[in-house]
C-alpha positions in Angstrom: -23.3 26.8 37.7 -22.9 29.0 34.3 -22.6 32.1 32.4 -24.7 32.8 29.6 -25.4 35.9 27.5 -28.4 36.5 25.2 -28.3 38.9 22.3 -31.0 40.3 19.6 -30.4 43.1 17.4 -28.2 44.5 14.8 -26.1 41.6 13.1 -23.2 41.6 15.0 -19.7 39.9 15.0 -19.9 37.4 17.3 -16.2 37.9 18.6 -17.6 41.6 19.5 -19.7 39.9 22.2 -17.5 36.4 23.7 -13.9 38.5 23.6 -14.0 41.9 22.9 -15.8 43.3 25.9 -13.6 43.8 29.0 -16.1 41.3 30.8 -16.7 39.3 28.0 -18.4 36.0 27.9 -14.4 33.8 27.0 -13.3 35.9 30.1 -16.1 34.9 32.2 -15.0 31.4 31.7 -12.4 31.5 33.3 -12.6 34.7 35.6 -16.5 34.7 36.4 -16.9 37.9 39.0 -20.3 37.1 40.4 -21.1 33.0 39.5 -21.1 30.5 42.0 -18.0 29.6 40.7 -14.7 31.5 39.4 -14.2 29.1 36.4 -16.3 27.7 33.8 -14.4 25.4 32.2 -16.8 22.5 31.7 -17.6 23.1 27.9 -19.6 26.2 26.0 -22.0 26.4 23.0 -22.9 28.9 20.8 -26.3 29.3 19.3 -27.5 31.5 16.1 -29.9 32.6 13.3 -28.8 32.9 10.3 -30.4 32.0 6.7 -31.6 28.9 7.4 -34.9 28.5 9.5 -33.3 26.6 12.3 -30.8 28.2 14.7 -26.8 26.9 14.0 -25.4 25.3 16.7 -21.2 25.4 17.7 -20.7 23.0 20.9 -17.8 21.7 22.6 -15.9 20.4 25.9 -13.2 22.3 25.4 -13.1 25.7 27.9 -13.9 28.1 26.2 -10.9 30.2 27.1 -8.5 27.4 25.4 -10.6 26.7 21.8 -9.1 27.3 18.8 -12.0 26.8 16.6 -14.4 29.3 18.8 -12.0 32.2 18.0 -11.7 31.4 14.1 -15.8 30.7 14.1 -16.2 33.9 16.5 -14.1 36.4 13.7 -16.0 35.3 10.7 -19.3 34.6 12.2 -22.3 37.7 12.4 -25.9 36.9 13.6 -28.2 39.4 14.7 -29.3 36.7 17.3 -27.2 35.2 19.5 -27.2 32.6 22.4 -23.9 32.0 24.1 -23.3 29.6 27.3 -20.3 28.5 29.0 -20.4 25.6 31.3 -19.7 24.8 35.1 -21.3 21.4 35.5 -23.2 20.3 38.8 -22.1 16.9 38.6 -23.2 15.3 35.3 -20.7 14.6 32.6 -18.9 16.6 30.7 -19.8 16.0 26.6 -21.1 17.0 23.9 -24.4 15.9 24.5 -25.0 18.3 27.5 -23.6 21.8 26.5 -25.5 24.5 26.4 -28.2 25.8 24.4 -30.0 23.4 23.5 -32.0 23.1 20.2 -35.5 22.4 18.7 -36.4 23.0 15.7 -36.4 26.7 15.7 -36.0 27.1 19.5 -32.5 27.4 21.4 -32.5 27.0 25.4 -29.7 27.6 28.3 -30.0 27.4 31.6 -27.7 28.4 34.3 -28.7 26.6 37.9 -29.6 23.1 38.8 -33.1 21.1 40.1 -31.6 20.1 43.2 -31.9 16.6 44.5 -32.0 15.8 40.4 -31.1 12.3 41.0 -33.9 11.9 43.1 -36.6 13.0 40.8 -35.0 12.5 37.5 -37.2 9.5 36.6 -40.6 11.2 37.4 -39.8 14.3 35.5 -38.7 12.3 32.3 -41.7 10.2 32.5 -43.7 13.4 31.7 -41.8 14.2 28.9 -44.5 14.1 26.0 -43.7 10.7 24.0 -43.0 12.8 20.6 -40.1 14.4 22.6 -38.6 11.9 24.7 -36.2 10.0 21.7 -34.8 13.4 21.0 -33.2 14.0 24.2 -29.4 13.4 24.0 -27.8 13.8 27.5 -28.0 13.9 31.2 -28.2 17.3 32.7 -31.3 18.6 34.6 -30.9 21.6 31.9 -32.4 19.3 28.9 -34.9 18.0 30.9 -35.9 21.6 32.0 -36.3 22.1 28.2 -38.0 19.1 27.1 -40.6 19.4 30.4 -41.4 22.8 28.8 -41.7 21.8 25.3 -44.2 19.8 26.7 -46.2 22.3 28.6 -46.5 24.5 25.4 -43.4 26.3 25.5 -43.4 26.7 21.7 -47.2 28.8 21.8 -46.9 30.7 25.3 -43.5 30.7 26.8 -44.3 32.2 29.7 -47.0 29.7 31.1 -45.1 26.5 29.9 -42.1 27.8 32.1 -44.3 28.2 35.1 -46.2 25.2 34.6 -42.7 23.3 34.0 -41.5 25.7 37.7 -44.2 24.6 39.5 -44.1 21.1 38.6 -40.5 20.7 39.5 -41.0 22.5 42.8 -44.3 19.9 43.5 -42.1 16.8 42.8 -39.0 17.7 44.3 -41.0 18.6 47.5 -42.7 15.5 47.5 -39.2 13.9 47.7 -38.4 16.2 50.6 -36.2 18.3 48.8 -36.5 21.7 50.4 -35.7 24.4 47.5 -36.3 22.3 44.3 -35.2 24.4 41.9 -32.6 27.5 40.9 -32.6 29.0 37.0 -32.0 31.4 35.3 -33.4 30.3 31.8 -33.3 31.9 28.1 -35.3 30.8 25.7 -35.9 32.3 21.5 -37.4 31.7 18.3 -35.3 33.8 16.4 -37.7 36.9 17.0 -38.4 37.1 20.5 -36.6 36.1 23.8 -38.0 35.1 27.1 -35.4 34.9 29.9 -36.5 34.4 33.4 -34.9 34.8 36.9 -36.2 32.7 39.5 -35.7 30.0 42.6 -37.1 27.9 44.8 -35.7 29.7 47.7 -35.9 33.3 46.5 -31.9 34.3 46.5 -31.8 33.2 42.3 -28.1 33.8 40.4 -27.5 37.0 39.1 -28.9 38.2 35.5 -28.9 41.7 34.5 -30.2 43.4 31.2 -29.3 46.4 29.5 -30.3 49.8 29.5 -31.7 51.2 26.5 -28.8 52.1 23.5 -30.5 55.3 22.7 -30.3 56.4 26.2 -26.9 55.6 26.7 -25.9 57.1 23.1 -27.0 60.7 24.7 -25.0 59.8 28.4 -21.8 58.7 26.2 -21.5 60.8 23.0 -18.0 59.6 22.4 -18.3 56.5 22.8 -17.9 54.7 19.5 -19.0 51.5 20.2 -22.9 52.5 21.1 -22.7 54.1 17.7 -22.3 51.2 15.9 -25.7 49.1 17.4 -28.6 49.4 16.5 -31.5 51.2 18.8 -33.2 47.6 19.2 -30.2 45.7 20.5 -30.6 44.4 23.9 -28.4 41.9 25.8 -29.7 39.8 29.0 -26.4 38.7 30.8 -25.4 36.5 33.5 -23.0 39.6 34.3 -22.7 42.7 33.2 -19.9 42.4 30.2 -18.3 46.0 31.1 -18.6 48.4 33.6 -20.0 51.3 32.4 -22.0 53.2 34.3 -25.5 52.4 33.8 -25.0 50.2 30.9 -26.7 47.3 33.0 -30.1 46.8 35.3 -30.4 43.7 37.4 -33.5 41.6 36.5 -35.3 41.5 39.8 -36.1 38.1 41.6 -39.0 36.3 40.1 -39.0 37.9 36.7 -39.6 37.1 33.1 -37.8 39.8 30.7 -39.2 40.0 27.4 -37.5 41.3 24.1 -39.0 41.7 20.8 -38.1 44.4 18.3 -36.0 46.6 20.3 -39.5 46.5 22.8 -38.3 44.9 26.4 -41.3 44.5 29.3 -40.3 42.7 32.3 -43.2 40.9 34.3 -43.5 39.2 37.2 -43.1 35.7 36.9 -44.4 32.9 39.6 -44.7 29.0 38.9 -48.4 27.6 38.3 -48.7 24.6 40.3 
């Protein structure tokens, strides 16, 4: 499994959110308090918007806790969008080719879970791929095929539906294999203006995600607390886990949810797959 953080708001040094925070992103790597697993060593990526139309992309097999060139980019780097993933792999290998988020055109994607059995269905679930996508995926990680299945499905015109329709595929196929819970995720997806993140499984017990509260709100809780100052009132963060542990900072995205952020806005609806 993973650790991922989404961020959209003020532009913001991007060392202030993988090392500064006492829970940050670098120390989750290594010290996760609520994953699966402690350490997530298997590689990271960093995803961002910046002048150009399509998102910059920083990925490596390196942990994250021991790379060099993450700190250096992290200190001179500010994005007001950010997508940040470190990397415990569920068996497939660990390159380049399969770090988190992915990328198309202006669209980033991470994905922290696994479609279990993958071996099983792997050839079904590529086959439906649309044509036009197929060449452009690079590795071998039930993640980029997560993607690419919802590219299909329309993810790039109605985010919400092509993740359900993409859900409730994988669930159909896997079960047809006699796999009994055919999927776990927790999934982010942007353009640059809006994120989708969804929390969801198969068998109803999904890994933990939490979003946070609103900055305005917390402003008038903690008045001397310099670093609220300093965000805009539109930033908002959906975490793996929380980054710090102040008190009411954080809200856990309930089980079979899609959180929505746009312009400081942030609805969370129910999500369920469409079969």
């Amino acid at each position: 499994m993973c650790r991922w953080l989404a961020y959209s708001g003020s532009p913001v040094l991007l060392e202030e959110l993988l090392y500064v925070p006492a829970n940050s992103l670098v120390t989750q790597s290594k010290h996760s308090r609520l994953g699966v697993e402690t350490t997530n060593g298997d590689g990271f990526g960093v995803g961002w918007y910046s002048t150009t139309p399509a998102p910059g992309l920083f990925l490596s097999t390196e942990p994250a806790w021991n790379d060099r060139n993450l700190r250096e980019l992290a200190a001179q780097t500010t994005a007001a969008v950010v997508f940040a993933h470190v990397r415990a792999s569920t068996g497939t290998a660990i390159q380049q080719t399969n770090c988190h988020p992915f990328r198309h055109g202006r669209r980033l994607w991470m994905h922290n879970g696994l479609i279990a059995g993958f071996p099983l269905v792997r050839r079904e679930l590529a086959l439906v791929v649309d044509p036009s996508l197929y060449a452009e995926i690079e590795g071998s990680t039930d993640s980029e095929i997560l993607f690419y299945l919802a590219l299909t499905f329309g993810l790039e015109h109605d985010p919400p539906t092509a993740v359900a329709r993409t859900v409730g595929f994988v669930e159909a196929i896997g079960r047809n294999r006699g796999v009994r819970h055919p999927i776990q995720m927790t999934v982010a997806t942007t353009d640059g203006e809006t994120t989708w993140a969804f929390r969801y499984s198969s068998e109803g017990r999904s890994r933990s995600l939490f979003h946070s509260a609103d900055i305005t709100t917390l402003r008038q809780q903690y008045p001397d607390n310099p670093a609220l100052h300093s965000l805009s009132a539109d930033t908002r963060l959906v975490v793996s886990e929380p980054l710090g542990d102040l008190h009411g900072a954080w809200r856990e995205v309930p089980e079979s949810t899609c959180v929505v952020a746009r312009g400081g806005v942030e609805e969370l609806h129910e999500f369920r797959p469409r079969r």
